[in-house]
C-alpha positions, -999 to 999 in steps of 0.1 A, spaced: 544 -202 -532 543 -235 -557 553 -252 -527 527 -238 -501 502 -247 -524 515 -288 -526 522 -289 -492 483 -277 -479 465 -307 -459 438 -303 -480 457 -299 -515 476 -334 -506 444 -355 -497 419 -336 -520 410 -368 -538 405 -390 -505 386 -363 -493 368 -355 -525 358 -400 -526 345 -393 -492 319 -366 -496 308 -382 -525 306 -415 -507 288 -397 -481 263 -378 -504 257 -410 -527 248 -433 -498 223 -408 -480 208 -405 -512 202 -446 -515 186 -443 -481 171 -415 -476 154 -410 -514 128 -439 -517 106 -425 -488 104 -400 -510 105 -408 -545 91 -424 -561 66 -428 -536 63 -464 -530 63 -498 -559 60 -504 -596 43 -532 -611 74 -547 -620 89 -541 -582 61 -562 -567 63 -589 -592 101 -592 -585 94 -595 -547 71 -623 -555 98 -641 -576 123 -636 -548 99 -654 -521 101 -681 -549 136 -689 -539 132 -717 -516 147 -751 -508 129 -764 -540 144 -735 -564 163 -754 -591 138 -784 -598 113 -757 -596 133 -733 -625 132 -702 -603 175 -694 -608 172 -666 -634 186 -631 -612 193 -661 -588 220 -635 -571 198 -605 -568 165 -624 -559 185 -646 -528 195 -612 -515 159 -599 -516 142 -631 -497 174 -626 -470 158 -589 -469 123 -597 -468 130 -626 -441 147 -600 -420 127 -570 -423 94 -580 -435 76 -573 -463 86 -532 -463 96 -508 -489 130 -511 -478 128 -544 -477 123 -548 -512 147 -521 -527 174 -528 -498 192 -553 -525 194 -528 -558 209 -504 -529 235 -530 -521 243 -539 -553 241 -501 -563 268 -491 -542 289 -520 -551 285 -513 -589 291 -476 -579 324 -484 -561 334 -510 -593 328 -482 -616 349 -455 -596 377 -482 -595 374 -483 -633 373 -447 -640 406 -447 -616 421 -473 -638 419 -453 -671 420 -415 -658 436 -395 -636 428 -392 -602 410 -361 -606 394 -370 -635 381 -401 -621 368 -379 -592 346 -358 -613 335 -387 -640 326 -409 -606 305 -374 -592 285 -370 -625 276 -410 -628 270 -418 -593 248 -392 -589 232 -391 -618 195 -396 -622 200 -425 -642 219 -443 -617 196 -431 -585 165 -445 -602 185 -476 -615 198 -480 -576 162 -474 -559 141 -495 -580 138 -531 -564 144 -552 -596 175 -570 -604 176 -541 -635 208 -531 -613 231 -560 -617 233 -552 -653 256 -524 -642 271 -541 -613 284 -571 -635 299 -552 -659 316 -525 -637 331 -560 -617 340 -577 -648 356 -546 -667 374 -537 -634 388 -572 -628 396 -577 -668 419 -541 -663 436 -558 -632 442 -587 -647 455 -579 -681 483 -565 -689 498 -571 -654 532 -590 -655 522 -610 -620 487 -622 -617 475 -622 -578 451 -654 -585 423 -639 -562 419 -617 -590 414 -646 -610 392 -665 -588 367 -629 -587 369 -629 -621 358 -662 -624 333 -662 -604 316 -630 -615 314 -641 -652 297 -678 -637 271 -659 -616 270 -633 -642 252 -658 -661 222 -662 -640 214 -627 -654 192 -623 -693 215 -618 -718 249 -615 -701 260 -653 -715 269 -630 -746 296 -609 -724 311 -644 -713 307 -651 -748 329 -621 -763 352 -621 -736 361 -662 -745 368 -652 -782 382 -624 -773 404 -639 -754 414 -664 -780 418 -638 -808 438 -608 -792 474 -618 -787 476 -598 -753 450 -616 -734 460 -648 -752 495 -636 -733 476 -630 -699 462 -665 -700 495 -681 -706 510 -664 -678 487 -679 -656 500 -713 -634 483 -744 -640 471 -743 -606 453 -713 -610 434 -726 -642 423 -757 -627 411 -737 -594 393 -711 -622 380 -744 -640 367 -758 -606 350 -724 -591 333 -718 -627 316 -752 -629 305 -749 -589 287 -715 -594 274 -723 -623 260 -764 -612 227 -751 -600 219 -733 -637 228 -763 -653 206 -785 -631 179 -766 -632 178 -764 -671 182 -800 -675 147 -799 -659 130 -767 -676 153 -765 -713 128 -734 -717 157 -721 -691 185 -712 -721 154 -692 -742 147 -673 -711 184 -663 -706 201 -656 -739 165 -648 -763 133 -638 -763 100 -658 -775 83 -634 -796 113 -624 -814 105 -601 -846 124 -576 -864 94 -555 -857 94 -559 -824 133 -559 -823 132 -524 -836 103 -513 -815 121 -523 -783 148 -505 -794 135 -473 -794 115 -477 -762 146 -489 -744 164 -457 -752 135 -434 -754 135 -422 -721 172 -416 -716 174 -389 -740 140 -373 -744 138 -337 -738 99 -326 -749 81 -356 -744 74 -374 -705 65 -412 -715 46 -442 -700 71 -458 -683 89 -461 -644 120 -442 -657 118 -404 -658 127 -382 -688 154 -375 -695 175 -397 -676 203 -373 -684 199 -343 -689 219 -318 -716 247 -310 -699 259 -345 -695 246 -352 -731 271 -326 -743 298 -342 -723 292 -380 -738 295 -361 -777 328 -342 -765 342 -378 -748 332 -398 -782 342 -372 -806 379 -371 -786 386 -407 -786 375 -406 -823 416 -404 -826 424 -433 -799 398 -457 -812 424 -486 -807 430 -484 -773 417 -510 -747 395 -479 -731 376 -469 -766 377 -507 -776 354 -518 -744 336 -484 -746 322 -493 -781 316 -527 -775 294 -521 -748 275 -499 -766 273 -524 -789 261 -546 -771 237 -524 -751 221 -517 -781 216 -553 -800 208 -563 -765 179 -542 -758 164 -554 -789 155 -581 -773 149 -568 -743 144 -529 -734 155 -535 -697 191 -543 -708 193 -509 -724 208 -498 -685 239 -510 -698 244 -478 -713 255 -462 -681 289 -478 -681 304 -465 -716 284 -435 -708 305 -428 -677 336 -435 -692 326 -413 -722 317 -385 -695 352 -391 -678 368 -386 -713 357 -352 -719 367 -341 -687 399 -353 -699 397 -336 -726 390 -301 -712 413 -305 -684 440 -311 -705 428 -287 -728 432 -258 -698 463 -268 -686 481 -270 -716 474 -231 -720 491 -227 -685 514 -252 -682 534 -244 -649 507 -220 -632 493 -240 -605 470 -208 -602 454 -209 -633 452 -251 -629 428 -240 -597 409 -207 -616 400 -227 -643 386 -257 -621 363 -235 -601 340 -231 -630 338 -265 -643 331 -275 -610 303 -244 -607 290 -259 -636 291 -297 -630 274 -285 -590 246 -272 -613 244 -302 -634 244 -325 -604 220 -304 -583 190 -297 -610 193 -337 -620 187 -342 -583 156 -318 -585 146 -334 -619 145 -366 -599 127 -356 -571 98 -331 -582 95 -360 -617 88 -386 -599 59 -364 -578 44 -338 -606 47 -363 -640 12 -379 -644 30 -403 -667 53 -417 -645 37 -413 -611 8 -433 -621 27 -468 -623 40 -461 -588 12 -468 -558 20 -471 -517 0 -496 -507 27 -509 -491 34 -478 -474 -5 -468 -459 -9 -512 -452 22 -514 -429 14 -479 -412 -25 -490 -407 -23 -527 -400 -5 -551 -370 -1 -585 -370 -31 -607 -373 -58 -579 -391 -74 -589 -419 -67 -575 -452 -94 -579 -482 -79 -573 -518 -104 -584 -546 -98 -615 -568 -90 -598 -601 -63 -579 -585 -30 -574 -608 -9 -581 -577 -31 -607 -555 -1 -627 -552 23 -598 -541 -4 -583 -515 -4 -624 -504 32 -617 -492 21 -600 -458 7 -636 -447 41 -648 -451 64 -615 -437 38 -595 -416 12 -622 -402 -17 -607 -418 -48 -625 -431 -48 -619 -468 -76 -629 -481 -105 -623 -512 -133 -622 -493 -149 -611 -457 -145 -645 -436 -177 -656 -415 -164 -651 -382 -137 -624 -368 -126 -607 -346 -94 -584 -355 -96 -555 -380 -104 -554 -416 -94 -534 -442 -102 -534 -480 -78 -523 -507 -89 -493 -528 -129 -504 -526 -156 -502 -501 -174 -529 -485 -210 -529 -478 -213 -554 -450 -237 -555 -418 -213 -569 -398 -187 -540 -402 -181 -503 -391 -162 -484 -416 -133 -465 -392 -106 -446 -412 -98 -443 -448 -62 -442 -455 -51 -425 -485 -22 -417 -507 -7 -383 -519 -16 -391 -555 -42 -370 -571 -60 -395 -582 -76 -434 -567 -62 -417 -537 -84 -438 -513 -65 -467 -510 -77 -485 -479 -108 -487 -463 -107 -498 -427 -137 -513 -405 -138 -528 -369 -166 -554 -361 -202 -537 -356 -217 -540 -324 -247 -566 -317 -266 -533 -315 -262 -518 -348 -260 -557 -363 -297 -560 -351 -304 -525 -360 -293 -537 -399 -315 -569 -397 -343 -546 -390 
């Protein structure tokens, strides 16, 4: 019966099948979710699609390299697509589901395969790593270049042979790496690192000469148009590895800010990121995986796992963005306890493939549960928490649905985003302008005020789903001579 069991289709390909759905599931989520929630940009998502139209020919003199990976992506995006809320968040998609596939590599690297499977289910599909996926900011490549770094390092150490494109993508992920606030300290730790610790001292002298001078040569070309630009803005170096009000106040402050929202339970708090990010089923998981590697501490696994924590926490100090780093030793700490319980199980029933499968079916009941109310937390939060919904708005939804190329679009002077709502000039051939011009001819619509004007004929007003400052934009069409003369009178 043992051997009916093995030789089922769908016993001998579980895990390629099991990678599949979750593929499946995790990239219709990254499409499909940010029509719905949350329901259109942040503050900080607008801002970062006015930095990316920043990358032009004239980026290094001008300084404008910092998230130079992330932001190039987005201007390909918005040149393609326009200025569109898919437009903006298409790059943290892309680099989502690379830092997604990095990190299931990973878990694959230091679990079983059916352990990785689950780990991979509960991070990828986490609400943590949804919002961090669907927010357009380069937030995302704090994951991504860690997941590529770590997965790379585990190739690459340790390994007898050394395939040198391994060492050429390792390379040049820690070079562009450094385009990114804060992670020069990563490079950083992994260069002493790899001076102190006799095994990577041992993977470095296996490598050929070759291969080091190609590593040399690939490190200073990705990294040339940093250095270039900071030779002409030395303001470059503070922006990347410190911060210019730095306080231990304010280092202690940030601290509890970044982390605040990952792990509060009672309390909803002003910020773009829902809470709790995870909820207390996977907070139960991360104590079980810490408190059972308490006992393998040494290994390379628990090493890296509390160094980025570590380092995730010193980090968001300094900035409370960088406290997304998190995610990675928090899915290898998830992955643990699965371990652990697993192992736990099947050392009760050693050779009963049976009870291997009777006691899966409630830990995966359970984990469904965990994965399916995160996804509802994510959903209805982002919709019914007055906290967090307020520092979303769709203008950029109701503007591309209501205006065509050429219309006018009025957004007062004193606007917060003036220089984001300027973008549809550049991607959508509108007329973006402060005040009503003289003479026109198209359609005009104001952003989220009225306009008292004898020359105009209020048509539509195009709202939002949001309880409140729902009336977004006010469109008008030219008034008629009739009614024009009608006013003068």
């Amino acid at each position: 019966m043992k051997n009916k069991i093995t030789d089922l289709f769908l016993f001998r390909h579980r895990f390629i099948i099991g990678y599949i759905l979750i593929g499946i599931i995790f990239l219709a989520l990254l499409f499909f979710l940010p029509s719905i929630a949350p329901e259109g940009l942040s503050n900080k998502e607008m801002m970062a699609a006015v930095n990316a139209n920043q990358t032009n020919s004239h980026f290094i003199r001008d300084g404008h390299v910092v998230d130079l990976p992330y932001y190039g992506i987005q201007k390909l995006c918005l040149k393609i697509f326009g200025l569109t809320l898919y437009s903006i968040k298409l790059p943290s998609i892309i680099f989502g589901v690379f830092a997604a596939f990095f990190l299931v590599l990973l878990l694959n690297r230091w679990f079983k395969s059916d352990v990785a499977l689950i780990g991979s289910a509960l991070t990828t599909l986490s609400t943590a790593f949804l919002c961090l996926a669907n927010f357009g900011t380069p937030s995302i490549m704090y994951v991504f270049w860690l997941a590529f770094i770590l997965w790379l390092g585990s190739k690459i150490v340790g390994n007898r042979s050394i395939r040198p494109f391994f060492v050429i993508l390792f390379t040049s992920a820690i070079a562009f790496s450094l385009y990114t606030p804060y992670l020069c300290y990563v490079a950083l730790i992994i260069l002493i690192a790899g001076l102190a610790h006799p095994h990577l001292r041992a993977s470095i002298k296996r490598l050929k000469t070759y291969q080091l001078i190609i590593a040399i040569i690939i490190f200073i070309l990705a990294i040339s148009p940093l250095m270039v630009s900071a030779s002409f803005h030395l303001d470059l170096f503070k922006t990347l590895a410190f911060t210019n009000d730095f306080s231990f106040n304010s280092f202690r402050r940030n601290i509890n800010e970044a982390f605040a929202p990952f792990f509060s339970f009672a309390l909803a708090y002003d910020s773009v990121y829902l809470a709790p990010l995870f909820g207390l089923g996977t907070v139960a998981l991360i104590v079980i995986g810490a408190i059972s590697s308490l006992d393998k501490m040494f290994t390379s696994r628990n090493t890296v796992t509390l160094a980025v924590t570590v380092f995730a926490i010193i980090v968001s100090g300094l900035s409370s963005e960088t406290a997304v780093i998190i995610l990675v030793p928090i899915a290898i700490l998830t992955a643990a306890a699965i371990d652990t319980m697993t192992n736990h199980w099947r050392t009760i029933f050693p050779r009963n493939p049976y009870a291997h499968v009777v006691g899966a079916i409630p830990l995966v009941a359970i984990l469904g549960l965990m994965l399916f109310s995160g996804l509802s937390h994510y959903v209805r939060g982002y919709h019914y928490t007055p906290r967090v919904t307020k520092n979303f708005n769709s203008d950029i939804i109701i503007i591309g649905n209501e205006l065509e190329s050429g219309d006018i679009l009025i957004v007062e002077s004193d606007n917060q985003n003036l220089e984001f709502y300027k973008l549809f000039e550049n991607y959508n051939n509108l007329t973006v302008v402060t005040e009503l011009p003289e003479n026109f001819n198209s359609k005009v619509a104001v952003l989220g005020n009225t306009k008292t004007d004898d020359k105009l004929e209020l048509t539509k007003i195009a709202v939002s789903s949001k309880s409140r400052n729902s009336d977004r934009l006010y469109i008008y069409t030219k008034a008629t001579e009739k009614e024009e003369k009608t006013g003068e009178e």
